[in-house]
N, C-alpha and C positions, 0 to 999 in steps of 0.2 A: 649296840651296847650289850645286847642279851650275852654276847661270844665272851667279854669282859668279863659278865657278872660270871656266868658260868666257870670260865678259867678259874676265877677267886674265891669259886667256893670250893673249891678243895684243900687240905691242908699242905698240903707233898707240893701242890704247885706253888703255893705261898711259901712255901721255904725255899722253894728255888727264887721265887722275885728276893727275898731275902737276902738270898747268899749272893744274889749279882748286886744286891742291894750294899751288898759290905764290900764285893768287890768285883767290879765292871770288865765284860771283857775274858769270863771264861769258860775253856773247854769243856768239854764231856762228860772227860775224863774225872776232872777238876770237880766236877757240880755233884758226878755219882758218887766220889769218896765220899760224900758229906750225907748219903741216904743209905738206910738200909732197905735198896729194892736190887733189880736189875738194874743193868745198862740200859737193857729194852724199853722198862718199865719209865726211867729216867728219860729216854728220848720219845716216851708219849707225850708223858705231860709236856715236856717241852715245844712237842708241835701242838697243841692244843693253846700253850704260851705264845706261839707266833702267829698263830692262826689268829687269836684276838687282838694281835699287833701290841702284847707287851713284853714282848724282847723280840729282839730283832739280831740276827747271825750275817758275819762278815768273815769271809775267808781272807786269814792271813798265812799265804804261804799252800803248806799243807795240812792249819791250824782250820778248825772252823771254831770262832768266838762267838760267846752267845752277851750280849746286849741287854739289860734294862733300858724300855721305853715306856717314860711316863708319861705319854701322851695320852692316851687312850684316858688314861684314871683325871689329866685334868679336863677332859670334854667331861667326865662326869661330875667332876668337881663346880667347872661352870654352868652345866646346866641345872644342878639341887641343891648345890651349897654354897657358892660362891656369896649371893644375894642376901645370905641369912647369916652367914658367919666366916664371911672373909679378913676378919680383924683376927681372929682366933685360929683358921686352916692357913695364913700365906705360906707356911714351910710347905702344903702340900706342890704349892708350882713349882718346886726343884726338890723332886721326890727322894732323888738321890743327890744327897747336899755336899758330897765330898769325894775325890778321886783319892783314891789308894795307892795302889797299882796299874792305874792304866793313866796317858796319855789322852784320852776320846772319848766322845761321849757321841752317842749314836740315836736319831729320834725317826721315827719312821710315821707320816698318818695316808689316809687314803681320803683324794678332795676328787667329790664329781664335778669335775671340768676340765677341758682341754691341753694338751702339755702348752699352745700358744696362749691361751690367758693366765695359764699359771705360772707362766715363763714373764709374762707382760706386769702382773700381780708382785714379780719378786725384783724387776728390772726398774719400776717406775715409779721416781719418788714421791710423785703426790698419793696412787694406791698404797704402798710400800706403806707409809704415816698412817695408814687407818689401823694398820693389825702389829704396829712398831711401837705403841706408848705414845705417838707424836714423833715423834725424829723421821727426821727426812732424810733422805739420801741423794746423794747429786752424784754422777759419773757419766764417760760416755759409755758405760761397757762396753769396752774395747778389752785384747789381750792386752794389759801390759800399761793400762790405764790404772787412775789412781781413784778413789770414792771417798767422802764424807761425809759422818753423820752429825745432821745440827739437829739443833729443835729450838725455834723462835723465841721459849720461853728458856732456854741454856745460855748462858755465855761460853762463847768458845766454841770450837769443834767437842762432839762427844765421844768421835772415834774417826780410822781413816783403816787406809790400808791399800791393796793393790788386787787389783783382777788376774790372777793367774790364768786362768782358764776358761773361757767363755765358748759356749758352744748350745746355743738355741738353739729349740728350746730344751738339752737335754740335759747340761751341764753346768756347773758356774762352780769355781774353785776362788777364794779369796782369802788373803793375807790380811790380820784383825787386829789390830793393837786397841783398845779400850782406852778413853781416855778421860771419862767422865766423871775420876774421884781419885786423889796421890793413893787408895789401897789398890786400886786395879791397873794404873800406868804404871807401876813395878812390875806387872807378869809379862809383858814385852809382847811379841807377837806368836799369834797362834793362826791357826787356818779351819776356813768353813768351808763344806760342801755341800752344794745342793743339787741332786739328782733326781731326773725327774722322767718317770716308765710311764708311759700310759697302759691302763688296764682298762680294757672293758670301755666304758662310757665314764670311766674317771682315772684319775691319777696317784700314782704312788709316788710320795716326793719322802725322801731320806734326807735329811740332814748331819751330816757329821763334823762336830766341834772335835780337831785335835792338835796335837803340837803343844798341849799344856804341859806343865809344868808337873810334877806328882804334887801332890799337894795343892792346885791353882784354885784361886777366890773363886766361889763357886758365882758369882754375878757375872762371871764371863761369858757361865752357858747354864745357870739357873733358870732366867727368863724365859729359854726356847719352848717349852709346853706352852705356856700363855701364849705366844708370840703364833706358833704353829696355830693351834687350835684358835686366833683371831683369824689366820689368814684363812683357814678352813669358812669359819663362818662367814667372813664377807663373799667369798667366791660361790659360796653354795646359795644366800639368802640375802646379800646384801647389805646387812645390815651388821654392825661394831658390836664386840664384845663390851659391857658397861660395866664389869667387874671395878673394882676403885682401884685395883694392882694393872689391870689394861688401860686404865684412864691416870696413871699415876701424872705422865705428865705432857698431858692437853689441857 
């Protein structure tokens, strides 16, 4: 967390979360119109921003796009504030609460453990309900098979969709329709990725929500900080997030 804190104490770098803050998803080019430094000086602080995994760059094309990732700010958020003033911060778990201009939303954390348990962790619905809110998931992860998410205490399915791409433990591409409330079964189907690198004695896993809509209810891909940062802690200690927004509903 020290790489965090440090990142955000700068001002130049907190204008750049800012501007990815207003709008997700851009260039270089894009980010240096908005400072009066270098280019140079604009592609330090940006690695110093990635360096502490709060944005995160995806090349499209011959583009490189640069990323807000609010992961990192909610592990701090649950480990100092959650407990004391989670009635008053829940905006902070969807840091960034609205798509503009982009399509996707991109979340990157780094978890110490194996790409097979953390492939096992994202695959199996009894794990899956520890760092999900409760909802479970049933599938055979196969290509080409279908999944649903219930939770005991829901009536109904709360979501389904289809496995596109299945490839342990490295891969998993799925088709998302939301179906848990008539404001979010209006945005139709969207697609998630979960990739997963190992480094070192742990794992890099990316998540990417896209295929939205410009403008998409942000419940679609709000939750993924919370949601990431449970699975984090269960695989590293064991033990469930007790935030009242991770317990919302078990």
């Amino acid at each position: 967390m020290d790489d965090v804190f440090k990142a955000l104490a700068d001002p130049t770098r907190r204008s750049l979360l800012d501007e990815l803050f207003r709008e997700d998803g851009q260039t270089l080019s894009a980010l240096e119109a908005g400072l009066p430094m270098t280019r140079f000086g604009v592609m330090k602080h940006l690695k110093q921003l990635e360096e502490a995994g709060l944005v995160v760059t995806k090349r499209r094309g011959r583009e490189k796009l640069h990323f807000l990732n609010p992961v990192p700010i909610r592990l701090v958020h649950d480990r100092w504030v959650s407990k004391y003033a989670e009635p008053w911060t829940a905006a902070l778990s969807g840091l960034k609460q609205r798509l503009e201009n982009g399509m996707e939303k991109v979340f990157e954390i780094y978890i110490r453990t194996t790409p097979e348990r953390l492939w096992e962790a994202i695959t199996d619905g009894e794990i899956r309900s520890k760092y999900t809110f409760g909802n479970q998931f049933s599938s055979d992860w196969t290509k080409g098979s279908r999944f649903e998410m219930t939770n005991p205490k829901a009536p109904g399915v709360l979501g389904e969709g289809e496995n596109l791409e299945v490839d342990p433990p490295r891969r998993l591409v799925q088709s998302m329709v939301a179906l848990w409330g008539d404001d979010v079964k209006s945005e139709g189907t969207s697609r998630v990725t979960w990739e997963i690198e190992p480094v070192g004695d742990s794992c890099r896993l990316t998540l990417t929500h896209d295929q939205l809509r410009e403008g998409a209810n942000e419940q679609l891909y709000g939750g993924w900080p919370m949601i990431l940062s449970g699975l984090k802690t269960w695989l590293e200690t064991g033990e469930l997030l007790t935030t009242p927004g991770s317990l919302m509903y078990t």
